[in-house]
C-alpha positions in Angstrom: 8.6 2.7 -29.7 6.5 1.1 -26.9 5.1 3.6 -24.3 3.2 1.1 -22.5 3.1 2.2 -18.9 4.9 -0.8 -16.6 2.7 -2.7 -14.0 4.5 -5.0 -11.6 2.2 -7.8 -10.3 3.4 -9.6 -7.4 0.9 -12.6 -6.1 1.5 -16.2 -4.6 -1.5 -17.6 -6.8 -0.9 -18.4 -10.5 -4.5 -17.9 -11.2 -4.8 -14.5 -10.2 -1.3 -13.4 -12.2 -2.7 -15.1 -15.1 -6.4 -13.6 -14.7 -4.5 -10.3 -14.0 -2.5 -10.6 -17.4 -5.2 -11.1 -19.4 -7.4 -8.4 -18.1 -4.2 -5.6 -18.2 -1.8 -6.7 -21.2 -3.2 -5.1 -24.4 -2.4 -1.8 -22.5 0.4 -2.0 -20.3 3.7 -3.9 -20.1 3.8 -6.2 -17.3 6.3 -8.0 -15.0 5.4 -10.5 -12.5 6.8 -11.5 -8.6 5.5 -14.4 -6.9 6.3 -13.1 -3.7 7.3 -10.1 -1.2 11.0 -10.6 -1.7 11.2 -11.1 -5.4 9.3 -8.1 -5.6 11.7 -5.7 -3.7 14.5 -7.6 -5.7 12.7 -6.4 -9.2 12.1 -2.9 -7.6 16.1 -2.3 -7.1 17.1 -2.6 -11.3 13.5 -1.6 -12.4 11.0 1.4 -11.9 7.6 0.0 -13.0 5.3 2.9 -13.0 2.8 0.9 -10.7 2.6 -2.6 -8.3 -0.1 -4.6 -8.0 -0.1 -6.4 -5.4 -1.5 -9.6 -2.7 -1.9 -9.1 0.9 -1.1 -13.3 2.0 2.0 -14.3 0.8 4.8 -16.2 1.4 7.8 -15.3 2.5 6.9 -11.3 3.1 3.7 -10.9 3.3 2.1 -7.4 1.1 1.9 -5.5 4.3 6.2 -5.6 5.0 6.8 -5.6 1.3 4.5 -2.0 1.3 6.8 -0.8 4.0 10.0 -1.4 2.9 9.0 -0.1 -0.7 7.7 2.6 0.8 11.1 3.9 2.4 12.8 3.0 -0.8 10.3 4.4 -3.5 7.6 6.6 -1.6 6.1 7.8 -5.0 5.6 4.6 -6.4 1.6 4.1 -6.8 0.4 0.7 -5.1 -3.0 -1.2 -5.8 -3.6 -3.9 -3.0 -5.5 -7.1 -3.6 -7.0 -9.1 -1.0 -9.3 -11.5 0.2 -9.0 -10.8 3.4 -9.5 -7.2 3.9 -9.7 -5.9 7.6 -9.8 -2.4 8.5 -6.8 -3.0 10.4 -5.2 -4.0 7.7 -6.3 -1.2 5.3 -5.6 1.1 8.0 -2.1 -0.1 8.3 -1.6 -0.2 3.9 -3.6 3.5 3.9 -0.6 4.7 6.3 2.0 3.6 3.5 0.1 5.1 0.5 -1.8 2.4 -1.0 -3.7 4.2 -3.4 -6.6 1.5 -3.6 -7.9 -2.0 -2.4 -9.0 -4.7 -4.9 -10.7 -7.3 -2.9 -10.7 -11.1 -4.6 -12.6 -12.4 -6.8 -12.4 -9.5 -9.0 -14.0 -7.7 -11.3 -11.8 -6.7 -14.7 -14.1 -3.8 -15.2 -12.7 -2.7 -11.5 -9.4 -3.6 -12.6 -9.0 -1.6 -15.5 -10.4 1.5 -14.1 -8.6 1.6 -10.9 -5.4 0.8 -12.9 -6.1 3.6 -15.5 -7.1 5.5 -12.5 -3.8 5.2 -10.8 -1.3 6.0 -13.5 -3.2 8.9 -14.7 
């Protein structure tokens, strides 16, 4: 039986979902968007047990995609990553329950813990 804790990584870049997959999946089953909207699509049949996800994207951007999951699931844990961080913007994700900010490039060391840290 696999017990593997599901992460759901939503990103524009390739790079960054494949750099992401190798850091996270030995432990934890993973599922990948490429943007906003085929994130909230994946989020109505599945309930990952945590979202990863970019800031700059197409389509809906991480900041509307934060929102309207948050209405839909409000418990659902979310990790942000970002080149860009602003304290606008982190104010804005913090009001919606982010429950941390990776900023780009990152660390895998940083990765795993704040993952582990998240779906403890």
């Amino acid at each position: 039986m696999n017990n593997k804790k599901q992460v759901l990584i939503c990103d524009d870049e390739e790079g960054v979902r494949e750099s992401l997959n190798l850091i996270l999946s030995e432990d934890y089953k993973l599922s990948f968007a490429t943007n906003g909207v085929e994130a909230l699509d994946y989020l109505k049949v599945n309930n990952p047990d945590l979202v990863i996800m970019d800031i700059k994207m197409p389509q809906k951007n991480g900041l509307e995609t934060l929102k309207e999951l948050h209405r839909h699931k409000p418990n659902l844990k979310v990790i942000m990553i970002t080149g860009y961080q602003s304290v606008e913007t982190a104010r804005e994700a913090t009001k919606y329950g982010i429950f941390e900010y990776i900023t780009k490039p990152f660390d895998s060391k940083v990765v795993k813990t704040t993952v582990k840290k998240a779906l403890l």
